[in-house]
C-alpha positions in Angstrom: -11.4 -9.1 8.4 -9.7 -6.9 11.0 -7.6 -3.7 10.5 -5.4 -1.6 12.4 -3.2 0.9 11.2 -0.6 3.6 12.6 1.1 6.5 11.0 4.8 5.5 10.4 8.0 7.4 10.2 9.0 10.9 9.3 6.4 11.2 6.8 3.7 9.3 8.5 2.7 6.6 6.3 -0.2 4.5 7.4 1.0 1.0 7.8 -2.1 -1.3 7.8 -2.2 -4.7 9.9 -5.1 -6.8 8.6 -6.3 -10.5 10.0 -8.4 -12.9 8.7 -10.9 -13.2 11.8 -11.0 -17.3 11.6 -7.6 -17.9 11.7 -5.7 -15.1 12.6 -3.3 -15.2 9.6 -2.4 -11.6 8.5 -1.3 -8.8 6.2 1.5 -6.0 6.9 0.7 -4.0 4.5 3.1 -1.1 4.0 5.6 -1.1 6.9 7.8 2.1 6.2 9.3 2.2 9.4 11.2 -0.4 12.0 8.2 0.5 14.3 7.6 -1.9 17.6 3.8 -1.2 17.5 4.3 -3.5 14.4 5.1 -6.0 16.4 3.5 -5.4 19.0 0.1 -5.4 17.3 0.8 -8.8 16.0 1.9 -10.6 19.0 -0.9 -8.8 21.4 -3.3 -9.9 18.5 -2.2 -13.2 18.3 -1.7 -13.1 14.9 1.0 -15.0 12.3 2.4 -12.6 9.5 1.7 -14.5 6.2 3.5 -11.6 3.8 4.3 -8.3 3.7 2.4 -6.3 0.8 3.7 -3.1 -0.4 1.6 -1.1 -2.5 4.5 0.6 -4.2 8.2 0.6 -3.8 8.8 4.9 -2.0 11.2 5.0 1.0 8.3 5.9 3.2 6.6 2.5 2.6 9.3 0.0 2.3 11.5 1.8 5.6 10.2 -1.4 8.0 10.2 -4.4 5.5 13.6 -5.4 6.7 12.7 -5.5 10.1 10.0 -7.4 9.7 10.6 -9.5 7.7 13.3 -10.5 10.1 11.5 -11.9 12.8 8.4 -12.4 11.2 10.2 -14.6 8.2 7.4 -13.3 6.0 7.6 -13.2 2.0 7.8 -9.8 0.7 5.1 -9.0 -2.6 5.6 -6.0 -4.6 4.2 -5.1 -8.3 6.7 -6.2 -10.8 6.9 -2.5 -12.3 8.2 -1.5 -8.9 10.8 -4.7 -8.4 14.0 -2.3 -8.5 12.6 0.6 -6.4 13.8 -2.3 -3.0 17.0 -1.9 -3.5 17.9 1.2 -5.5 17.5 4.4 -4.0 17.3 6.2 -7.0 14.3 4.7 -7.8 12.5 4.6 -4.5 12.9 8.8 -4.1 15.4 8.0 -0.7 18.1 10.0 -2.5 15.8 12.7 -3.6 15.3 13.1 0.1 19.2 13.0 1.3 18.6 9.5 2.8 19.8 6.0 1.4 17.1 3.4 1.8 16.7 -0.1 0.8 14.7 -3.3 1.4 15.0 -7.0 0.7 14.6 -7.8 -2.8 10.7 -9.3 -3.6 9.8 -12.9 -2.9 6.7 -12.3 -5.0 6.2 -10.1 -7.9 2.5 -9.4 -8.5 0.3 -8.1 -11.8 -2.9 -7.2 -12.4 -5.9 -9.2 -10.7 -3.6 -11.4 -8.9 -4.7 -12.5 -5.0 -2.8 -12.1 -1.9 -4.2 -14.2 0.6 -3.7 -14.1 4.6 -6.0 -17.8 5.8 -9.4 -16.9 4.6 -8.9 -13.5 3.5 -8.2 -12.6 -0.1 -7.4 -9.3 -1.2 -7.0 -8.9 -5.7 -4.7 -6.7 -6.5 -5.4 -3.4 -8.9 -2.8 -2.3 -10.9 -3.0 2.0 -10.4 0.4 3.4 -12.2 0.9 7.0 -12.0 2.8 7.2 -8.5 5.3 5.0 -9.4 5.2 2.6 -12.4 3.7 -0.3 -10.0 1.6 1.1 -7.7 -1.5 -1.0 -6.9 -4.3 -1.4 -4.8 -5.9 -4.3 -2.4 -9.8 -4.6 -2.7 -11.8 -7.1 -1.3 -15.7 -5.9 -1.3 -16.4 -2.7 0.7 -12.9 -2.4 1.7 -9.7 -0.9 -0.8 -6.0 -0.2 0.6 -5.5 2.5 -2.2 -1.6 3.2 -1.4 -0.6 6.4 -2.4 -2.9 6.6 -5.1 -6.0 7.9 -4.0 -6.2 10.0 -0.6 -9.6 11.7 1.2 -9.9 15.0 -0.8 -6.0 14.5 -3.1 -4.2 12.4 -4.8 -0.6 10.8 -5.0 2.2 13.2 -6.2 3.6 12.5 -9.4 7.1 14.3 -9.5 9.2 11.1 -8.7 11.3 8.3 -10.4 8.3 6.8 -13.0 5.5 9.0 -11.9 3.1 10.4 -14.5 -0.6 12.4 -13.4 -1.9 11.5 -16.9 -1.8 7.9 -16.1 -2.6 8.2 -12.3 -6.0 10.3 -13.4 -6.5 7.9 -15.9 -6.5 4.7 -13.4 -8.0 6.2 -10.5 -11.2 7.0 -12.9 -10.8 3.8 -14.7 -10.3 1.1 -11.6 -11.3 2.8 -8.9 -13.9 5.4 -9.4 -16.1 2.4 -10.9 -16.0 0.6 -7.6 -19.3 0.9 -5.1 -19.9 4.0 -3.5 -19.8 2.8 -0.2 -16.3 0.7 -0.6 -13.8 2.3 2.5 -10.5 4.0 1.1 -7.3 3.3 3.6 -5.1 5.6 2.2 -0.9 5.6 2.1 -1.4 9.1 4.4 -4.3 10.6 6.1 -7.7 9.7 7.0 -9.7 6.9 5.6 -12.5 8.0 3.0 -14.7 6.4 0.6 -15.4 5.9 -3.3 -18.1 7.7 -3.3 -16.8 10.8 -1.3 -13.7 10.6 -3.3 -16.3 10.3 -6.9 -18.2 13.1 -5.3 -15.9 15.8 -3.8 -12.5 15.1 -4.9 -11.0 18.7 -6.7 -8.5 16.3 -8.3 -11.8 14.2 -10.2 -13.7 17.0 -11.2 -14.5 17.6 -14.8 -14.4 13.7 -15.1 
């Protein structure tokens, strides 16, 4: 597996390209802004976009899908709980935020232990709620794209459309905490981290 990510838009969220090594088939994982390193990444790379993943349905992650879905013609997979955020802005906090932003309606609608798959690579999805009703996030062993779920020293707010901290304690500890120490945390925002850092140091996971 290879990853590369950049910070996108005006709230810089990481936006994760990620290839199967053998054949080059890949991930865009998050795209909340039309950004050309997007595309640049994939054509310099080589690489064919096999679907855009979105690990929940907020204006800062779902800014780009248009775009690239556009000229990459890739399906667009979403958690089913988060379905309406694409295309109401309401939902997807845009309004909050004075802006009116939308994205293609989902091609796939995903639960609990589904796969996404890019060639070889498979990533299962884990449903984390407590962001927004249908945030989830990618593992495959030693590696987890947590969304905005889980970030190096916080957590996701909770104050929009669906969010609860209750249930976003509750899943982190549940689903994620349990996961090996070493697995690598690529967060919605900030720095990469790790389950055991997160287990360890976290002032949101204390008292656990």
């Amino acid at each position: 597996m290879r990853i590369w990510h950049r910070e996108l838009g005006d709230f810089g969220a990481n936006c994760y390209v990620v290839a199967c090594e053998e054949t080059g088939r890949a991930l865009v994982i998050d795209p909340g802004d039309p950004d050309p390193w997007i595309r640049r990444c994939v054509d310099e790379k080589g690489l064919t976009v096999e679907q855009i993943v979105l690990t929940h349905g907020h204006l800062d992650h779902i800014g780009g899908v248009e775009w690239v879905k556009g000229w990459s013609g890739a399906p667009v997979s979403i958690h089913e709980a988060d379905a309406d955020f694409l295309t109401n802005p309401g939902m997807n906090g845009s309004l909050y935020f004075g802006r009116r932003v939308t994205a293609p309606a989902a091609d796939r609608l995903l639960r609990d232990g589904d796969q996404v798959a890019a060639g070889n690579l498979l990533l299962t999805v884990i449903h984390t709620p407590g962001h927004s009703p249908g945030g989830i996030c990618l593992y495959t062993p030693g590696h987890l794209f947590a969304g905005d779920t889980l970030f190096a020293g916080s957590i996701g707010r909770t104050d929009l459309y669906g969010g609860d901290h209750e249930t976003l304690i509750r899943a982190i500890r549940t689903r994620l905490l349990p996961l090996p120490a070493e697995t690598v945390v690529y967060p919605g925002h900030g720095p990469a981290t790790t389950i055991g850092d997160e287990k360890e140091y976290n002032p949101f996971l204390a008292n656990r």
